[in-house]
N, CA and C of each residue as an Amber inpcrd file, in Angstrom:
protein
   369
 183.3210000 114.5470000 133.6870000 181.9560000 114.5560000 134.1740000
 181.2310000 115.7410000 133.5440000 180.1710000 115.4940000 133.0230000
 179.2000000 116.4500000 132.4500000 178.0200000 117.0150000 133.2400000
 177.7570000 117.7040000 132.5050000 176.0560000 118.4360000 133.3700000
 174.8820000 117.6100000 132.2690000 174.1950000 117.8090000 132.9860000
 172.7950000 117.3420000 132.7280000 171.5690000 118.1670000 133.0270000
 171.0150000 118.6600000 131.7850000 169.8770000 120.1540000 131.4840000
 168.8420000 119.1410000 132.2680000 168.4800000 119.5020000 132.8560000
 167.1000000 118.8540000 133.7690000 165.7570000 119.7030000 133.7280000
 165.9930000 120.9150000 133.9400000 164.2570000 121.4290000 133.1620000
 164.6380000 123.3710000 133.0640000 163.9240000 123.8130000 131.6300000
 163.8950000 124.7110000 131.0260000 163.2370000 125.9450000 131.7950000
 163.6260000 127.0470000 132.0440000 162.5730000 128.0770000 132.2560000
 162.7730000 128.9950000 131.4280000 161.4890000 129.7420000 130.8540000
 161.4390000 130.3340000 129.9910000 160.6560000 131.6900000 130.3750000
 160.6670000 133.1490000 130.4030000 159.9730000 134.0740000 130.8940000
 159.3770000 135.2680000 129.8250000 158.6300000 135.9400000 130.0020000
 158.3820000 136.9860000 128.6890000 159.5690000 138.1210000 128.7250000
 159.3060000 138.5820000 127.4360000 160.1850000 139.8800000 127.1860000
 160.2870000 140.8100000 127.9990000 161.3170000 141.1570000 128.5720000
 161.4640000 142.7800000 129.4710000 161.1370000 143.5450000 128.4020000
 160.4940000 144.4010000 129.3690000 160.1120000 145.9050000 128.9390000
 161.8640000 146.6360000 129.0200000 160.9640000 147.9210000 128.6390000
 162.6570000 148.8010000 128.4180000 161.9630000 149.8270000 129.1920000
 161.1910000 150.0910000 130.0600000 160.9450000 150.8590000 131.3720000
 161.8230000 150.6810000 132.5440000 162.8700000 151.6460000 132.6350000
 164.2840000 151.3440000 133.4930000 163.7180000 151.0650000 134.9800000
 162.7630000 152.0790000 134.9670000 162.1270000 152.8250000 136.4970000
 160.7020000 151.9620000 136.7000000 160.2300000 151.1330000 135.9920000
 158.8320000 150.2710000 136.3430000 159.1780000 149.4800000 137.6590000
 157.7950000 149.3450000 137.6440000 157.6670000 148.8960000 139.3510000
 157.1350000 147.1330000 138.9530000 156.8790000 147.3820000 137.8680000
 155.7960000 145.9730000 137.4750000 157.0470000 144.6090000 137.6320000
 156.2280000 143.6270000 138.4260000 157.0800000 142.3800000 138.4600000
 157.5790000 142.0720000 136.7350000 158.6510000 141.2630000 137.2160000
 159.0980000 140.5450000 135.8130000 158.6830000 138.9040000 135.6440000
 158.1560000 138.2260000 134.8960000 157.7190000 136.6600000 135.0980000
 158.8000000 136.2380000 134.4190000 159.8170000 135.8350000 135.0590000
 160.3990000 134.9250000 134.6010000 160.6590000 133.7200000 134.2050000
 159.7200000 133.2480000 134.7610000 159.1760000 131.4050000 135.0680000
 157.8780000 131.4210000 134.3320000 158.0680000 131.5850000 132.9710000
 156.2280000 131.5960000 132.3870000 155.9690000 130.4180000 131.6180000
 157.3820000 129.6660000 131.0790000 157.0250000 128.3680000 130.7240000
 158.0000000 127.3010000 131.2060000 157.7160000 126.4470000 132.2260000
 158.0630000 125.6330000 133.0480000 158.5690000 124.0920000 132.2420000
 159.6540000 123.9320000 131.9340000 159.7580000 122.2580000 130.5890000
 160.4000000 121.7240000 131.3880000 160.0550000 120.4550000 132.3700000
 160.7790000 119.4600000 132.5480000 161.2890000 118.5930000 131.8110000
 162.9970000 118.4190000 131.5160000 163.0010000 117.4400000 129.8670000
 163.8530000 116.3220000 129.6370000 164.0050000 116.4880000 131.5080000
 165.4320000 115.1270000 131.4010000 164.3290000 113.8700000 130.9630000
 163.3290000 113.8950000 131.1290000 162.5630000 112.4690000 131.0160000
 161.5160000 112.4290000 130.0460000 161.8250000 113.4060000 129.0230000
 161.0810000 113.8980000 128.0900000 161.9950000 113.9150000 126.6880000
 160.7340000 113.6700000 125.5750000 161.7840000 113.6230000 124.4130000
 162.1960000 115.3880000 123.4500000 163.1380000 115.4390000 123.5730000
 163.5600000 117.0800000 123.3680000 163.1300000 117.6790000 122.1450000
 162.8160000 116.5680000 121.1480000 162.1230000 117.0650000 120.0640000
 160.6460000 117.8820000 120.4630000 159.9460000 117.1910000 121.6550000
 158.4420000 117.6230000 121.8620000 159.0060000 118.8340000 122.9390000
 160.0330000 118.8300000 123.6740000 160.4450000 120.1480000 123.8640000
 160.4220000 121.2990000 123.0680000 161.5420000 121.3290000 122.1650000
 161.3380000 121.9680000 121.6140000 160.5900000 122.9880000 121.0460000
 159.6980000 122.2520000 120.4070000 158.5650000 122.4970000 119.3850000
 157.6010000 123.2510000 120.5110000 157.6820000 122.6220000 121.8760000
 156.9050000 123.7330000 122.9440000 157.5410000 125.2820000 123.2090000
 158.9140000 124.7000000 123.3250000 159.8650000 126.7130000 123.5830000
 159.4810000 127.0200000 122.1950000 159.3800000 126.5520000 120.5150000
 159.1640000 127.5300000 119.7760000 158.1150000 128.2800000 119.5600000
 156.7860000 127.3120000 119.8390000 155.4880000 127.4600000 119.8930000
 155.2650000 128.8070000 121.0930000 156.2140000 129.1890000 122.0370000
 155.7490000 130.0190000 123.1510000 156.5560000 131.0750000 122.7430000
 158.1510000 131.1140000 122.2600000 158.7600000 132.2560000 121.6020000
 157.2160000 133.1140000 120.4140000 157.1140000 132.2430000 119.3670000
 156.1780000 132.7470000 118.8690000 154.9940000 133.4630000 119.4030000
 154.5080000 132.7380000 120.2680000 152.5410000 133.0520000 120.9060000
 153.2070000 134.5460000 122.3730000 154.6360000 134.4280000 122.5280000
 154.8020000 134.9630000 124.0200000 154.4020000 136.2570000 124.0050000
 154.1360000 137.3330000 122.9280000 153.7570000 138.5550000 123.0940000
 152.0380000 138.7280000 122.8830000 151.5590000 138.2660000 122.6400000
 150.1310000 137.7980000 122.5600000 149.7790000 137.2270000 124.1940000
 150.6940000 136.2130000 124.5090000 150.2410000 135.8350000 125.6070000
 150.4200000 136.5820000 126.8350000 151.7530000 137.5130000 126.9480000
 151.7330000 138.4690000 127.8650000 150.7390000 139.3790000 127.6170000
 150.2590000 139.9790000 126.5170000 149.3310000 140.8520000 126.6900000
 147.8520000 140.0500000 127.2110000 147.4300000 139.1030000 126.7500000
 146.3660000 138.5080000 127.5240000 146.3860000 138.4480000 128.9900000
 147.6590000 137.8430000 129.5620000 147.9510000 137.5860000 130.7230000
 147.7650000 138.8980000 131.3860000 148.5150000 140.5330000 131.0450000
 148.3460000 141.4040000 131.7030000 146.9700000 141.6760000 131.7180000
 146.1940000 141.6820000 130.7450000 144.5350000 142.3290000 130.7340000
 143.8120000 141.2290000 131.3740000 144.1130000 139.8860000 131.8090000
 142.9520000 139.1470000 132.3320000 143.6170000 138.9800000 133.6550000
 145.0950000 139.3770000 134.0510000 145.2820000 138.9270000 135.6930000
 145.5550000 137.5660000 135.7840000 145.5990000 136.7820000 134.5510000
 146.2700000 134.9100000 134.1680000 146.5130000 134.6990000 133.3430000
 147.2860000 133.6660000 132.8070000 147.4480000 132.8960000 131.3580000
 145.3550000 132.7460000 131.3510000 145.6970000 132.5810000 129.7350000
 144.4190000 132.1600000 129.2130000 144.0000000 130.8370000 129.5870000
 142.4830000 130.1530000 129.5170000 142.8910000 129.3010000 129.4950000
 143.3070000 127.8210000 128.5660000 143.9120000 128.6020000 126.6720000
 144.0560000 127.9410000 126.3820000 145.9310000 127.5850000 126.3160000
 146.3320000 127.9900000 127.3390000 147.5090000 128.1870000 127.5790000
 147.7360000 126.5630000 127.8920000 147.1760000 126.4360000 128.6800000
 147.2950000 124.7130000 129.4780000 147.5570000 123.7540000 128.2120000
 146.4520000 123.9810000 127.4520000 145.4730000 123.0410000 126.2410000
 147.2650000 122.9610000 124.9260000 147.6520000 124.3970000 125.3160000
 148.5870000 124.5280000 123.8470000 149.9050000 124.1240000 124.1620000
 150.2430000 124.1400000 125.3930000 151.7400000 124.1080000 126.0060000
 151.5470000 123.2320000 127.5090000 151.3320000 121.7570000 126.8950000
 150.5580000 120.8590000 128.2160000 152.2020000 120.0920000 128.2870000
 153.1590000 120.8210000 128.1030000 154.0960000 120.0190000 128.8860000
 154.4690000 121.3720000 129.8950000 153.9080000 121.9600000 129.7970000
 154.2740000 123.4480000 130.9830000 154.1830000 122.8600000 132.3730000
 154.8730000 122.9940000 133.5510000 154.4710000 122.5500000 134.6110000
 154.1100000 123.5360000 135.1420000 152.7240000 123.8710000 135.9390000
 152.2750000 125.1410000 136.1990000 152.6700000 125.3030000 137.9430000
 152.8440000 126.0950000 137.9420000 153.7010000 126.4820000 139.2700000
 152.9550000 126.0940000 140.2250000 153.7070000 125.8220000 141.8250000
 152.4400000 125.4730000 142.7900000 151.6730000 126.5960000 143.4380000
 152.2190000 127.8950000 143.2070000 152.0870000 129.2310000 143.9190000
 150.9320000 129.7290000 143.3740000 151.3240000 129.3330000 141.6570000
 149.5820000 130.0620000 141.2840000 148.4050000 128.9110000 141.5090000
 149.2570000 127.8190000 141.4380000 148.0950000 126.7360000 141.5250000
 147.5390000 126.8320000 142.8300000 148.0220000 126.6740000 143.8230000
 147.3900000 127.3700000 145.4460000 146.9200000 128.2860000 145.2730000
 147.1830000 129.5780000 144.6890000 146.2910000 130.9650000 144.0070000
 144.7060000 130.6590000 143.7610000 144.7350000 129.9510000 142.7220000
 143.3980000 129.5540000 142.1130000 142.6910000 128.6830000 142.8350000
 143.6630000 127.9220000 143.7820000 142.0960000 127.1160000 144.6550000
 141.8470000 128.0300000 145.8630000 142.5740000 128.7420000 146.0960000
 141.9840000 129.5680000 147.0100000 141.3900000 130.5680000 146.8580000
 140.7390000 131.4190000 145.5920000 140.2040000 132.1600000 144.6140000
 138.9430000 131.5460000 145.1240000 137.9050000 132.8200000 146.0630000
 136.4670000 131.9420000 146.0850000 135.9880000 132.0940000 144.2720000
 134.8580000 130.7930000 143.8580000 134.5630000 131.1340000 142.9620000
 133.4270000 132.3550000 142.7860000 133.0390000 132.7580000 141.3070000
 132.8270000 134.0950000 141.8520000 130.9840000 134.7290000 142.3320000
 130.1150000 133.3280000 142.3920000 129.3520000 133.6290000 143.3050000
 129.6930000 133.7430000 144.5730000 130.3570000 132.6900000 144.8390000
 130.7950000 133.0100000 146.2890000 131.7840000 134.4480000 146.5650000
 132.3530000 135.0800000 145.7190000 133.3820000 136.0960000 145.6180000
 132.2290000 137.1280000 145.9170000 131.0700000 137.2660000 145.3550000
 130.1310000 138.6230000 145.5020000 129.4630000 138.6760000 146.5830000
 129.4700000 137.3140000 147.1970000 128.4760000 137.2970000 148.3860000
 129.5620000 137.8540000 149.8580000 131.1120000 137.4550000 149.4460000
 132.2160000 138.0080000 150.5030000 132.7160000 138.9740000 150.1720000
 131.8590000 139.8950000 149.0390000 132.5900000 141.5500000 148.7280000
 131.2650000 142.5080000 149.2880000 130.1730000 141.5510000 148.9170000
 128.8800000 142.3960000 150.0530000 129.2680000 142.5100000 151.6730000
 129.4230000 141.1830000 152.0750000 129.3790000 141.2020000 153.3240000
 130.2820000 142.0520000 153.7740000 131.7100000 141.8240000 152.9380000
 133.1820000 143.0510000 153.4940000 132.9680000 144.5990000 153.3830000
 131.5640000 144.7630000 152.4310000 131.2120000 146.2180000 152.1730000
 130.5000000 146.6440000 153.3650000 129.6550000 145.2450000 153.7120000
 128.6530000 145.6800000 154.9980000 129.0170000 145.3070000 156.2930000
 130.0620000 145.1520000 156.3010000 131.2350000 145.1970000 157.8910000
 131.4820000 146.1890000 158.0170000 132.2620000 146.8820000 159.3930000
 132.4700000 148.2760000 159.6750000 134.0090000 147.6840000 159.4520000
 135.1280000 148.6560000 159.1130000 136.5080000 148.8040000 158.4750000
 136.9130000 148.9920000 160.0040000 138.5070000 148.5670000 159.9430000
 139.2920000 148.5960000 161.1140000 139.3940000 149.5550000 161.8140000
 139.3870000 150.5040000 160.7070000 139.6290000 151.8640000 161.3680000
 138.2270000 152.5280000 162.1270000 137.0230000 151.7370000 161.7320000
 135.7440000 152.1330000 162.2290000 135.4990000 151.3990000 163.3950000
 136.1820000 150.4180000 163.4740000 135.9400000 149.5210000 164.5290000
 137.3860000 150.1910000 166.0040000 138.4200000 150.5170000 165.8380000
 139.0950000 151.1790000 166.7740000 138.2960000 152.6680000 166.9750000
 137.8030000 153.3720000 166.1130000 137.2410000 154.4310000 166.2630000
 135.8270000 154.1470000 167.7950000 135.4730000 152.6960000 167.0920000
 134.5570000 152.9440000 168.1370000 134.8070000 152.5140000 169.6840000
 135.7170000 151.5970000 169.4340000 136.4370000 151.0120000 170.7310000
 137.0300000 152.0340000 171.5460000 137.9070000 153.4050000 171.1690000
 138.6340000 154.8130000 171.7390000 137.0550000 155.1510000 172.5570000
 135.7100000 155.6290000 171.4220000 134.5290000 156.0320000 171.9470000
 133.9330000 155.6570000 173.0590000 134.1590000 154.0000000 173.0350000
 133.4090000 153.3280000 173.9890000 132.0820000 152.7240000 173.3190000
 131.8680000 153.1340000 171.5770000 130.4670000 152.5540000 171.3270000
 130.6030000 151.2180000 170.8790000 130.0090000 150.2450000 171.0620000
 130.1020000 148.3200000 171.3590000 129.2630000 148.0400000 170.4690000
 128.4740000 148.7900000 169.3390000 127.9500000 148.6860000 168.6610000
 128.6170000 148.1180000 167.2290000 129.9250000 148.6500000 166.9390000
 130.7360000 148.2910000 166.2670000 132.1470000 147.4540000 166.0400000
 132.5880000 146.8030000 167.6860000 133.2220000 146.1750000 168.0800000
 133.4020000 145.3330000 167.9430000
């Protein structure tokens, strides 16, 4: 009885920072391939070995894959964690209108401050 490779994960290069705190992505290209033809595999893990230091540096300076990440490596299955990420990401009018309002709320600590006081003004 044999094994059967059922899907690829592929992650960027470790750093050589013994003591970093920074997560490691290990899961950055996702190949499902039992039902897939391994030639078009392939040619996706070489295409990302190649692009993967380019793409980690994008990824660190923008906070995501690009988005021609999808477009270049569309057999990637993109995770459900970031995909729940991004729909729950207000978009970013709506993002400025809930960073005003959170600026112009009183903070937790202003709000127990006033509750100890007794002032209901901030409660």
């Amino acid at each position: 009885m044999g094994h059967e490779l059922l899907k690829v994960y592929v992650g960027f290069p470790m750093g050589r920072d013994l003591h970093s705190c920074a997560a490691i992505p290990w899961r950055v290209q996702r190949l499902r391939i039992f039902d897939r033809p391994w030639a078009r595999a392939a040619e996706q893990l070489d295409a990302f070995v190649h692009a993967a230091a380019a793409l980690q540096s994008s990824r660190d300076r923008m906070g995501g894959m690009p988005p021609s990440f999808a477009r270049e490596f569309e057999m990637n299955e993109a995770d459900a964690a970031e995909a729940l990420k991004a729909e729950r990401q207000p978009a970013t009018a709506a993002g400025s209108a809930l960073a005003a309002v959170r600026a112009s709320s009183p903070s937790k600590t202003q709000r127990q401050t006033a509750a100890v006081s007794g002032n209901k003004d901030l409660t």
